[in-house]
MOPAC internal coordinates of N, CA, C and O (Angstrom, degrees):
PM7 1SCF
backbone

  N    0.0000 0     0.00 0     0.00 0    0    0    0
  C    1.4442 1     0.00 0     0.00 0    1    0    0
  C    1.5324 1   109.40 1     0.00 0    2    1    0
  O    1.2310 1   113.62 1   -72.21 1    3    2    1
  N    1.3369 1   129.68 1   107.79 1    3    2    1
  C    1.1923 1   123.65 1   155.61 1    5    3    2
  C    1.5963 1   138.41 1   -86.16 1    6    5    3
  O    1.2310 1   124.17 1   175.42 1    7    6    5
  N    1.5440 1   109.60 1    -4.58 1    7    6    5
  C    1.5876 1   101.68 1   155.54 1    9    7    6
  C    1.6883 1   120.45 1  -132.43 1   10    9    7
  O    1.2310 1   113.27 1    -0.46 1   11   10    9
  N    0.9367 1   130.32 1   179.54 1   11   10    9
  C    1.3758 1   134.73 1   152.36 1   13   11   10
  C    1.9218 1   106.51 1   -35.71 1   14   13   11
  O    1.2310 1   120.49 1   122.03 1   15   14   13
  N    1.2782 1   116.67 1   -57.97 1   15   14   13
  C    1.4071 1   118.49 1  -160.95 1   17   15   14
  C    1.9495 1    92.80 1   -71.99 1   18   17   15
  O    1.2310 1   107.96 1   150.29 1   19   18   17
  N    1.1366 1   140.09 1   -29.71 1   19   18   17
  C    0.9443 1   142.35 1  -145.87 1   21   19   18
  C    1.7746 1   104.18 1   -92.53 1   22   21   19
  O    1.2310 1   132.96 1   152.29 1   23   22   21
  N    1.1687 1    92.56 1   -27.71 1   23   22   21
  C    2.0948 1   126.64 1  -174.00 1   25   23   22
  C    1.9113 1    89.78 1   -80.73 1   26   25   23
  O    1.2310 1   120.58 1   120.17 1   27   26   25
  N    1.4540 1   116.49 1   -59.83 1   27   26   25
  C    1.1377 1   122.96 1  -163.92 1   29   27   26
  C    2.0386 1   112.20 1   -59.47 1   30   29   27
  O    1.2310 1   133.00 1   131.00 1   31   30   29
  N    1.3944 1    92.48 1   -49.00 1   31   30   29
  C    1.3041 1   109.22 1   164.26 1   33   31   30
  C    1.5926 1   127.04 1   -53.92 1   34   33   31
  O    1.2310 1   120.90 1   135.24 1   35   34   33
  N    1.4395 1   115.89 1   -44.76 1   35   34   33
  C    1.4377 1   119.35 1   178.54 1   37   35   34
  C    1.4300 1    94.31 1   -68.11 1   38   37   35
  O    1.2310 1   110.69 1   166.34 1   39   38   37
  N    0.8582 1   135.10 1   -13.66 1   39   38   37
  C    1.8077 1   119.62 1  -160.86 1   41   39   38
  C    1.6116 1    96.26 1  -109.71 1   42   41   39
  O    1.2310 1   117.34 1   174.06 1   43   42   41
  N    1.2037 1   122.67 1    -5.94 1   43   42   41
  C    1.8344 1   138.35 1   169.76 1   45   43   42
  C    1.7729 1    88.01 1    83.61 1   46   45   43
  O    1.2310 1   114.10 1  -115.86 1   47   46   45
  N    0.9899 1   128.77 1    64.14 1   47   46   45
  C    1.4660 1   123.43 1   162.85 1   49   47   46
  C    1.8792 1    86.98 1  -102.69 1   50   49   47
  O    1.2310 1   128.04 1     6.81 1   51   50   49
  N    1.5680 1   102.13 1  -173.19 1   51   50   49
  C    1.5350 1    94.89 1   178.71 1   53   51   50
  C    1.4673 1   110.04 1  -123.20 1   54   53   51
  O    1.2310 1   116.32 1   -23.90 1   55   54   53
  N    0.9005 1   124.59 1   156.10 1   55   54   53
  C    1.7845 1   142.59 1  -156.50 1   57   55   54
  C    1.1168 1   103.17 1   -61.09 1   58   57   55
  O    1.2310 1   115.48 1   -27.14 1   59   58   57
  N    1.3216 1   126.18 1   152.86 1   59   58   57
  C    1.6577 1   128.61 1   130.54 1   61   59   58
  C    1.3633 1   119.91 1   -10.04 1   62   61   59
  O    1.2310 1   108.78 1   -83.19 1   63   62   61
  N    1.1799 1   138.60 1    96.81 1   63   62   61
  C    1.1652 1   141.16 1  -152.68 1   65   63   62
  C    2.4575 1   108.41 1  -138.80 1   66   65   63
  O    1.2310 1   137.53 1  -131.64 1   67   66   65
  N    1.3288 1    83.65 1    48.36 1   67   66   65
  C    2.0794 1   107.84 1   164.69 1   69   67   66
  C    1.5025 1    76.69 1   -10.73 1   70   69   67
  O    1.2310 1   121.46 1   -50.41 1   71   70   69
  N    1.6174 1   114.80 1   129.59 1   71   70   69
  C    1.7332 1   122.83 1   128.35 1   73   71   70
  C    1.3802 1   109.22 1    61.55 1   74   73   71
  O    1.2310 1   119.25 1  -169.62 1   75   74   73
  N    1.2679 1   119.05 1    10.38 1   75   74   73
  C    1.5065 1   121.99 1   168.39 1   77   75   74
  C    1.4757 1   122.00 1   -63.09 1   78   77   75
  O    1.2310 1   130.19 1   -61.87 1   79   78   77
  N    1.1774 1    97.95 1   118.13 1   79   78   77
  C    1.9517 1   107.37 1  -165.45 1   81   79   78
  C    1.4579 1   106.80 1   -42.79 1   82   81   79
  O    1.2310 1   119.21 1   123.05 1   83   82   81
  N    1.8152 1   119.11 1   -56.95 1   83   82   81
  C    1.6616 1   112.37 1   167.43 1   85   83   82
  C    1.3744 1   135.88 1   -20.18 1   86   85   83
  O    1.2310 1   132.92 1   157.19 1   87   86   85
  N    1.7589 1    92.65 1   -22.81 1   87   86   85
  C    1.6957 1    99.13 1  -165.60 1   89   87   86
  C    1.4347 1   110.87 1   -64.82 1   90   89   87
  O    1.2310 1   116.64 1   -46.07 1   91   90   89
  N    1.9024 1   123.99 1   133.93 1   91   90   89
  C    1.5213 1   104.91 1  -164.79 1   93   91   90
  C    1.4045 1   138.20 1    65.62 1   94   93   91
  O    1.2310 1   128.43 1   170.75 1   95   94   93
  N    1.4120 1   101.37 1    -9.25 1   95   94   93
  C    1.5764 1   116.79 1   171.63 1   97   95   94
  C    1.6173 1   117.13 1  -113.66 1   98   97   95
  O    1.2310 1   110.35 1  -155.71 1   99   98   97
  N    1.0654 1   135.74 1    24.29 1   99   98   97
  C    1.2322 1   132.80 1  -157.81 1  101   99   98
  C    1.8021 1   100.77 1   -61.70 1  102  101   99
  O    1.2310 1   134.51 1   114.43 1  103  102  101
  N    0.9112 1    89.54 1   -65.57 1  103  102  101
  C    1.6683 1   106.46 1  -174.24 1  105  103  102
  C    1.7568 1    98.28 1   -11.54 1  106  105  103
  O    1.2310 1   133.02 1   110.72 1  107  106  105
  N    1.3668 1    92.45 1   -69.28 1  107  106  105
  C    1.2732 1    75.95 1  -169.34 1  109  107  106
  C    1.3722 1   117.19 1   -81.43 1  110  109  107
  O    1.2310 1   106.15 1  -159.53 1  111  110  109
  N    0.9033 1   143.32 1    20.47 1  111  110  109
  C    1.7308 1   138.95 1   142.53 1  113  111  110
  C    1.1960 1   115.46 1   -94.51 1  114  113  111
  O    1.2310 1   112.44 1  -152.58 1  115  114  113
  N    1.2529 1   131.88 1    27.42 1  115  114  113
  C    1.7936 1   141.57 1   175.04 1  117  115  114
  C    1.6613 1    90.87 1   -95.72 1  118  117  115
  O    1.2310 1   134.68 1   -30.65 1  119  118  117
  N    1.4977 1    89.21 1   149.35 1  119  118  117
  C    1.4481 1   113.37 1  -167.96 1  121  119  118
  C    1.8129 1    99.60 1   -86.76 1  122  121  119
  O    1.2310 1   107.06 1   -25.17 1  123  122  121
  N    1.1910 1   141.70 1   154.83 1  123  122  121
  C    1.4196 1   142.97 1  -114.80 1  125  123  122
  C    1.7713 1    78.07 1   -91.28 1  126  125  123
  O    1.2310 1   121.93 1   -28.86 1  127  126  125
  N    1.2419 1   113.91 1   151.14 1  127  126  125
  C    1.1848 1   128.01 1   165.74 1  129  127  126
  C    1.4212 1   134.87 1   -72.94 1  130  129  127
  O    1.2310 1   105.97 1     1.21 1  131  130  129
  N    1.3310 1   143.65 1  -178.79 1  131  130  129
  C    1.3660 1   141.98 1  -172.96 1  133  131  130
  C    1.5696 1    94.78 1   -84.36 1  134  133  131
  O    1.2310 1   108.87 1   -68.71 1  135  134  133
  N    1.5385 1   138.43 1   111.29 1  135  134  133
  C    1.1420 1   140.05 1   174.08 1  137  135  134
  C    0.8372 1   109.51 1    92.43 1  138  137  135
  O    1.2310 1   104.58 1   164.42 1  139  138  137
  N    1.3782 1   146.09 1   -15.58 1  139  138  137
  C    1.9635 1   153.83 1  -157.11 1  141  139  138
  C    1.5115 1    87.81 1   -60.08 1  142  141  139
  O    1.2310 1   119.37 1   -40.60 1  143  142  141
  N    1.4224 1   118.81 1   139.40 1  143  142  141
  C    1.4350 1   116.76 1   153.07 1  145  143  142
  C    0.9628 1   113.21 1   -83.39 1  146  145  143
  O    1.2310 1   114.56 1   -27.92 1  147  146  145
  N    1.6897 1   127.91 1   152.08 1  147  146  145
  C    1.2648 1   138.81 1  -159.11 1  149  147  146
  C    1.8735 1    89.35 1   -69.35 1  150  149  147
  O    1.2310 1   108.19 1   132.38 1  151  150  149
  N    1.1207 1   139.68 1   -47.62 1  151  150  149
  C    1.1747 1   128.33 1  -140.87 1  153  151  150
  C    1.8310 1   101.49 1   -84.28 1  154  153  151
  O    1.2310 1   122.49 1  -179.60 1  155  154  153
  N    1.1928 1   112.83 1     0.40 1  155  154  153
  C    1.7370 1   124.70 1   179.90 1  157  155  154
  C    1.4199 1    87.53 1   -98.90 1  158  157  155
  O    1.2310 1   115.85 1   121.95 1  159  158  157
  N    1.6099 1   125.48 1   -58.05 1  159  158  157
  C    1.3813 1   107.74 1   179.55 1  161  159  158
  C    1.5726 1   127.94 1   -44.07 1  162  161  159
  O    1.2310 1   129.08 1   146.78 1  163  162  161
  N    1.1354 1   100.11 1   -33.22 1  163  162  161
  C    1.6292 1   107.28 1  -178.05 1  165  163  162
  C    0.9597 1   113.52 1   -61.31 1  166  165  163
  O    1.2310 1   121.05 1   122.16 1  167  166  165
  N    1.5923 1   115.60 1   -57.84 1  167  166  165
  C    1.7937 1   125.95 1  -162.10 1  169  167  166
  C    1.7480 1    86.78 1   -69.79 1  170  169  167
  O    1.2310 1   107.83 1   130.04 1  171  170  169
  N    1.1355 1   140.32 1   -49.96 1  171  170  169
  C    1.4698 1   127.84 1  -168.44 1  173  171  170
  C    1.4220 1    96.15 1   -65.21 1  174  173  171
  O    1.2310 1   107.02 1   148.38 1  175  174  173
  N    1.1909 1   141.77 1   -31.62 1  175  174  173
  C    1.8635 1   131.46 1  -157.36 1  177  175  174
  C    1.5108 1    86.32 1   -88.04 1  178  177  175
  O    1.2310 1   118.06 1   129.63 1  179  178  177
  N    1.7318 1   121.29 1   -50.37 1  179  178  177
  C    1.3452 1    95.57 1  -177.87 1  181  179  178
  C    1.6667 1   136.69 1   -65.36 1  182  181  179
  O    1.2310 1   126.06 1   160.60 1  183  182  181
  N    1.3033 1   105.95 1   -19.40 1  183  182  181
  C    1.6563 1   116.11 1   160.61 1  185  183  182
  C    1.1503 1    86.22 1   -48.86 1  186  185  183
  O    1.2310 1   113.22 1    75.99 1  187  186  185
  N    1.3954 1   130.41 1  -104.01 1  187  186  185
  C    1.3444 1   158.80 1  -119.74 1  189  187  186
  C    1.9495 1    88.95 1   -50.67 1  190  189  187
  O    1.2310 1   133.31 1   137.87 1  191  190  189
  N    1.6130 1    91.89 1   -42.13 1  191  190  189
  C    2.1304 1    78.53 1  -155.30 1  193  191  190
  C    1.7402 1    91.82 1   -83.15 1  194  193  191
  O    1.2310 1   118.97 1   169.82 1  195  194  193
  N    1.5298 1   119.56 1   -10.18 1  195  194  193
  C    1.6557 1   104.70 1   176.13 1  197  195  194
  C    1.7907 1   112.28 1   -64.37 1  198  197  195
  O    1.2310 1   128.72 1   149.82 1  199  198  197
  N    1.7001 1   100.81 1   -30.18 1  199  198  197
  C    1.2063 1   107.48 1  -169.57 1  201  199  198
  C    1.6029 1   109.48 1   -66.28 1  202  201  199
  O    1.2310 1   136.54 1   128.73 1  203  202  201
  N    1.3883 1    85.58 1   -51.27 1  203  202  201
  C    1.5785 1    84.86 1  -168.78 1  205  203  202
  C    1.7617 1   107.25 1   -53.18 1  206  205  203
  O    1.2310 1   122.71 1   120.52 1  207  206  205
  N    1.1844 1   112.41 1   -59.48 1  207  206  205
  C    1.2871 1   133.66 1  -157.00 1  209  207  206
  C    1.8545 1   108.49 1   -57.24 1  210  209  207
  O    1.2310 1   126.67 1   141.86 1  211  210  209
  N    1.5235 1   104.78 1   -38.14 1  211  210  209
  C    1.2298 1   104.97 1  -158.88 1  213  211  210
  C    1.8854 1   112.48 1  -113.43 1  214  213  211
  O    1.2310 1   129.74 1   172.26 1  215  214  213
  N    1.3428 1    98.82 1    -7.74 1  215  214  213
  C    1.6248 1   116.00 1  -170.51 1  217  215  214
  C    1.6597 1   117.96 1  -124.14 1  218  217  215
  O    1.2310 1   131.49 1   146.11 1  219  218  217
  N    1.4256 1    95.43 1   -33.89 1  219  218  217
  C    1.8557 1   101.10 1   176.86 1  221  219  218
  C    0.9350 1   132.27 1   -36.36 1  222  221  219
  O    1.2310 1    95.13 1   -59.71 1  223  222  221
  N    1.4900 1   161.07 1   120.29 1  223  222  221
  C    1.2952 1   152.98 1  -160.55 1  225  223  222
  C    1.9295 1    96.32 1  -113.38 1  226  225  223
  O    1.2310 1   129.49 1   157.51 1  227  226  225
  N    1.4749 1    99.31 1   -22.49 1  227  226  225
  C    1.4683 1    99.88 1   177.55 1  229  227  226
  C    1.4645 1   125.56 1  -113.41 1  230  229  227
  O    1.2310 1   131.50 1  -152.05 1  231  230  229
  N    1.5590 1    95.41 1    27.95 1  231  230  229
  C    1.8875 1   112.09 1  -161.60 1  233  231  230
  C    1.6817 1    86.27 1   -66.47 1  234  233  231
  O    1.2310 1   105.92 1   141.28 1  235  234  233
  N    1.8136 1   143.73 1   -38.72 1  235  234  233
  C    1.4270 1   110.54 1  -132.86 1  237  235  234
  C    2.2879 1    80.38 1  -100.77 1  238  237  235
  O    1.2310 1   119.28 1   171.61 1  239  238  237
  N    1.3998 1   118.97 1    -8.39 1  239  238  237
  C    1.1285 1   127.05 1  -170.50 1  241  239  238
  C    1.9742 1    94.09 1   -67.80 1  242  241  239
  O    1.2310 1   132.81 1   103.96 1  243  242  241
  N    1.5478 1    92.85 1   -76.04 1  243  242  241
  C    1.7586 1    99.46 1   176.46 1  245  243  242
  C    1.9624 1   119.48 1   -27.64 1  246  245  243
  O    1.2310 1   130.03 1   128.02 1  247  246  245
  N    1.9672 1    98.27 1   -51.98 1  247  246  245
  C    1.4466 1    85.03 1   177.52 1  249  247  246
  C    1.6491 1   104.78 1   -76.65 1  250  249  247
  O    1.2310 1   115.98 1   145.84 1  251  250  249
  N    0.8968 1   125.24 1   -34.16 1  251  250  249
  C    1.8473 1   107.04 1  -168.28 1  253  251  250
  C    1.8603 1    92.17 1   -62.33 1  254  253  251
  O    1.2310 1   102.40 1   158.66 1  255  254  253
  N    1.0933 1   149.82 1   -21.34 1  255  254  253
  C    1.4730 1   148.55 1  -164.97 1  257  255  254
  C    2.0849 1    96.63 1   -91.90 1  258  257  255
  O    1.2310 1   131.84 1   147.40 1  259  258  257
  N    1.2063 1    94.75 1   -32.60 1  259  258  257
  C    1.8967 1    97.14 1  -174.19 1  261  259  258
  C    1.8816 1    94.33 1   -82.50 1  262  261  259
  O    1.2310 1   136.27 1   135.25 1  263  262  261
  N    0.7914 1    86.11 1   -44.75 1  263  262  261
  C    2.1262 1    87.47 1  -175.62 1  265  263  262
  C    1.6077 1   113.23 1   -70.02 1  266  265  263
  O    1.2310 1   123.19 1   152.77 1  267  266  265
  N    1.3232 1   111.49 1   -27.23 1  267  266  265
  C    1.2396 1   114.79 1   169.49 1  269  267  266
  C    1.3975 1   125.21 1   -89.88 1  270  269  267
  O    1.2310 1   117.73 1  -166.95 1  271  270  269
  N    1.7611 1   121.92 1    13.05 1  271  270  269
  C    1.2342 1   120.01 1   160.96 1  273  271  270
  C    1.6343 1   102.79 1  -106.38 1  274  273  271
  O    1.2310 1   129.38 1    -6.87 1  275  274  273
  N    1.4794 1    99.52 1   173.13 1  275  274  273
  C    1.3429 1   115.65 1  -167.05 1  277  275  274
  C    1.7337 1    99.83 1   -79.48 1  278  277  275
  O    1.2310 1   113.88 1   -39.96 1  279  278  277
  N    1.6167 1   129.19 1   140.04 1  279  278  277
  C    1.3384 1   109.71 1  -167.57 1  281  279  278
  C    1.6237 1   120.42 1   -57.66 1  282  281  279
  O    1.2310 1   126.25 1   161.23 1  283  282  281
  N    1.7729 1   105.60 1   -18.77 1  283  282  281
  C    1.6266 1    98.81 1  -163.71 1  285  283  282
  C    1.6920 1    95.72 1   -69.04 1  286  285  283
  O    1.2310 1   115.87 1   161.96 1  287  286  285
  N    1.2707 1   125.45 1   -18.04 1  287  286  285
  C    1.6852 1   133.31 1  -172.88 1  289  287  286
  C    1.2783 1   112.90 1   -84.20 1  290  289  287
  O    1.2310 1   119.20 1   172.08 1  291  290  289
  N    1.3117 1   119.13 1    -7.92 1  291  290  289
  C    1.6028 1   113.78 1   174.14 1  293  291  290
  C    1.0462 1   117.33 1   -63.55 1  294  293  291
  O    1.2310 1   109.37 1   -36.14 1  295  294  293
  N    1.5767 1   137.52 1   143.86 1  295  294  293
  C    1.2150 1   133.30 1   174.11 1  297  295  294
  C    1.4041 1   117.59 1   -90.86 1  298  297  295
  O    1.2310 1   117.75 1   -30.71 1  299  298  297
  N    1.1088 1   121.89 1   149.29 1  299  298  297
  C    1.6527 1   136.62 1  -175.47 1  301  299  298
  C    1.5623 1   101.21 1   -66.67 1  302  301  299
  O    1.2310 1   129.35 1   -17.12 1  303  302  301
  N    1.6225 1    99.59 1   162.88 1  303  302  301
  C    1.6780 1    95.69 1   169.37 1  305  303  302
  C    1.4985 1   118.12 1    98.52 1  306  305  303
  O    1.2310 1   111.86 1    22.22 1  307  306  305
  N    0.8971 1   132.94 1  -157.78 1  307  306  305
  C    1.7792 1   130.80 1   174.00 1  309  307  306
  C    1.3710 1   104.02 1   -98.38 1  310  309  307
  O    1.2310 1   122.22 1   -67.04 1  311  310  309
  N    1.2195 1   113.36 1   112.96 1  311  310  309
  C    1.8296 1   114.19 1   172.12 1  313  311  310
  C    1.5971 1    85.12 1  -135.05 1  314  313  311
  O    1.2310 1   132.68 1   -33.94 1  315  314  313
  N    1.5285 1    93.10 1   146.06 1  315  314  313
  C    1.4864 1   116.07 1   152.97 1  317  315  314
  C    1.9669 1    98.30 1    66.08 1  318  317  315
  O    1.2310 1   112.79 1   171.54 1  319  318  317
  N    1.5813 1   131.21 1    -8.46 1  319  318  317
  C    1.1127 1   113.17 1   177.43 1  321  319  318
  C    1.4862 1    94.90 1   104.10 1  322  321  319
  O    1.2310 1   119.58 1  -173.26 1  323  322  321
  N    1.3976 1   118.40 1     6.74 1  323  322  321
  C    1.5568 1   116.87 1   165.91 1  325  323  322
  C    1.8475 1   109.72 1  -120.71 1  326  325  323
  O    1.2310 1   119.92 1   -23.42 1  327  326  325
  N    1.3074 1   117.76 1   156.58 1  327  326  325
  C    1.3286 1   119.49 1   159.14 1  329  327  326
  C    1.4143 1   107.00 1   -89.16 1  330  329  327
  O    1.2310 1   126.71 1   -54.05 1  331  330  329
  N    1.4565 1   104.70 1   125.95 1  331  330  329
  C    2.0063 1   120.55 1   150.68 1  333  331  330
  C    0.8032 1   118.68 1  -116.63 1  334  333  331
  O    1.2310 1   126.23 1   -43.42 1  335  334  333
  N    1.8086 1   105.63 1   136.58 1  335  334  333
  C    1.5560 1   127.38 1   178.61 1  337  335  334
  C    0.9739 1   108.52 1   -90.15 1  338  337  335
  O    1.2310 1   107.39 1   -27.63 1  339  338  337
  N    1.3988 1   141.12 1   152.37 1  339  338  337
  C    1.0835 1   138.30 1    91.61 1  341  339  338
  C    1.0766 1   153.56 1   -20.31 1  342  341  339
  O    1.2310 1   127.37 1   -81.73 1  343  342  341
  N    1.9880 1   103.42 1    98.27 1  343  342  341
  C    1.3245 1   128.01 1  -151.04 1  345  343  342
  C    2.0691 1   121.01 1   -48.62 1  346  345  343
  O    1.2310 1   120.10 1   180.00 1  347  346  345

């Protein structure tokens, strides 16, 4: 390992990610909450996937960081401009 980001990555956390729309926005790319009705989940995933999809400057960084973990390590929620469930 030669940096901090390189340490962060082997352990499947997610990269340095410059101007990434998520930044400060998590909420709404969090995977559905304890009680959330599905129809709040939606309206937040569809923010979340316009953001990613249509504004990201770091959308093609996030997917090469989601494809390069193992699937059981993917995180739930809006990553990369896709929705994941929880299997």
């Amino acid at each position: 390992m030669n940096t901090f980001d390189d340490l962060l990555a082997a352990i499947g956390r997610p990269p340095c990610l410059p101007g990434a729309a998520c930044r400060h926005r998590h909420a709404l790319f969090d995977p559905p909450g304890l009680n959330e009705l599905g129809e709040n989940v939606e309206q937040r995933h569809r923010q979340a996937l316009s953001l990613c999809r249509y504004s990201c400057p770091s959308l093609s960084r996030c997917e090469a960081w989601l494809i390069s973990l193992p699937d059981k390590q993917r995180p739930v929620g809006v990553v990369a401009g896709i929705v994941r469930r929880a299997d």
